[in-house]
N, C-alpha and C positions, 0 to 999 in steps of 0.2 A: 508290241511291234506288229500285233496283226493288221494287217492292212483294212484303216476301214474304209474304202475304194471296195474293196471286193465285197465287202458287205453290204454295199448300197448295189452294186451293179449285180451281184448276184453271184458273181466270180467265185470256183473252186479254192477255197482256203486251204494250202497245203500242210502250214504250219500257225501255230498261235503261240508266238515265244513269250507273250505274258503268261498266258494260263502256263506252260512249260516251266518258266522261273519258277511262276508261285508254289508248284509240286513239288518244287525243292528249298522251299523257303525262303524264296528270293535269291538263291544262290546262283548265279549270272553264270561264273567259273561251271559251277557244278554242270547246271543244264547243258554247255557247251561241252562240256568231256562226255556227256550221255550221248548227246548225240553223235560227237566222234566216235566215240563207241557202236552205235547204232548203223554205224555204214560200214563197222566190220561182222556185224550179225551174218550168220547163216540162212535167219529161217526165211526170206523171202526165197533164198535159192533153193532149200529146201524144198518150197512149197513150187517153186517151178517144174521141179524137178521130179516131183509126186505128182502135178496134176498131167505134165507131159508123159509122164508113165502110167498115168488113167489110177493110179492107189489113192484111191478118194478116201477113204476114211483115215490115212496119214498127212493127204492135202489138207484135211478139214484139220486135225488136229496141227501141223503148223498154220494152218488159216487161226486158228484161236491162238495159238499163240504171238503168233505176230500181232493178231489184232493187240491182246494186252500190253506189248511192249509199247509201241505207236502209241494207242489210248496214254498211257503213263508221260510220254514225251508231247503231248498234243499234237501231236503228226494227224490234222483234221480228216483229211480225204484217204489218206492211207487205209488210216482205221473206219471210216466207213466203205469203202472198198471192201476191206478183209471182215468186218461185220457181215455185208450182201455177199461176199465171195462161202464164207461159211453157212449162211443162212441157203443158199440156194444149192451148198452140198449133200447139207442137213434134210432138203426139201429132195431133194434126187431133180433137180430142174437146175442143173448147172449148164449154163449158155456155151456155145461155140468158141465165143469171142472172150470167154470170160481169165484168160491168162493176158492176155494179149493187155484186154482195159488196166489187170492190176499191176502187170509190167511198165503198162505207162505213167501208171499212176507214182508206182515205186520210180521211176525212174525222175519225176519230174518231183517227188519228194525230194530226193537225195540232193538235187539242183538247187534246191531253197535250202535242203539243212546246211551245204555247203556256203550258201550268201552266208546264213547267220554266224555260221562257223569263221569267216572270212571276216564277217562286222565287228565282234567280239573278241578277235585274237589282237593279242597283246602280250 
């Protein structure tokens, strides 16, 4: 189901719900409960919640871990979000605006996990 529209025009991929089944063996149900599961997760709040308190070596560590959760669901832009979010904690060159981008990001993920969630319920 990933959109190949955004793939021709260039467009931010927020989700790839083939590669997502395929991690679970094709299991439709399955992927669908991961990710209702996934919008009860803490660790994006977590990690807001550390970089707003400036505890960057706890940010970084929920930044890794969020990233592997997302990677495991194909949640595309999340995970590379939280890859650059890590990497530039890691680097000590963490940007101004850098909560902000991966609050929108998360925010406009949970938007599409919700379509898919919406498409597949039954």
């Amino acid at each position: 189901m990933i959109d190949k529209e955004n793939e021709k025009t260039g467009e931010k991929i927020y989700i790839n719900v083939d590669e997502g089944v395929k991690r679970v063996v094709n299991n439709t149900k399955l992927y669908v409960n991961l990710l209702k599961k996934f919008k009860l997760d803490t660790n994006f709040a977590d990690l807001a919640a550390h970089l707003s308190a400036g505890d960057l070596e706890k940010a970084r560590i929920s930044a890794h871990t969020l990233k592997g959760l997302v990677a495991g669901l194909s949640l595309t832009e999340l995970f590379e979000q939280t890859r650059n979010l890590e990497s530039q904690i890691k680097e000590g060159t963490l940007r101004d605006d850098a909560l902000d981008t991966i609050k929108g990001v998360y925010d406009e993920t949970v938007k599409k996990v919700d379509e898919v969630i919406a498409k597949y319920a039954s």
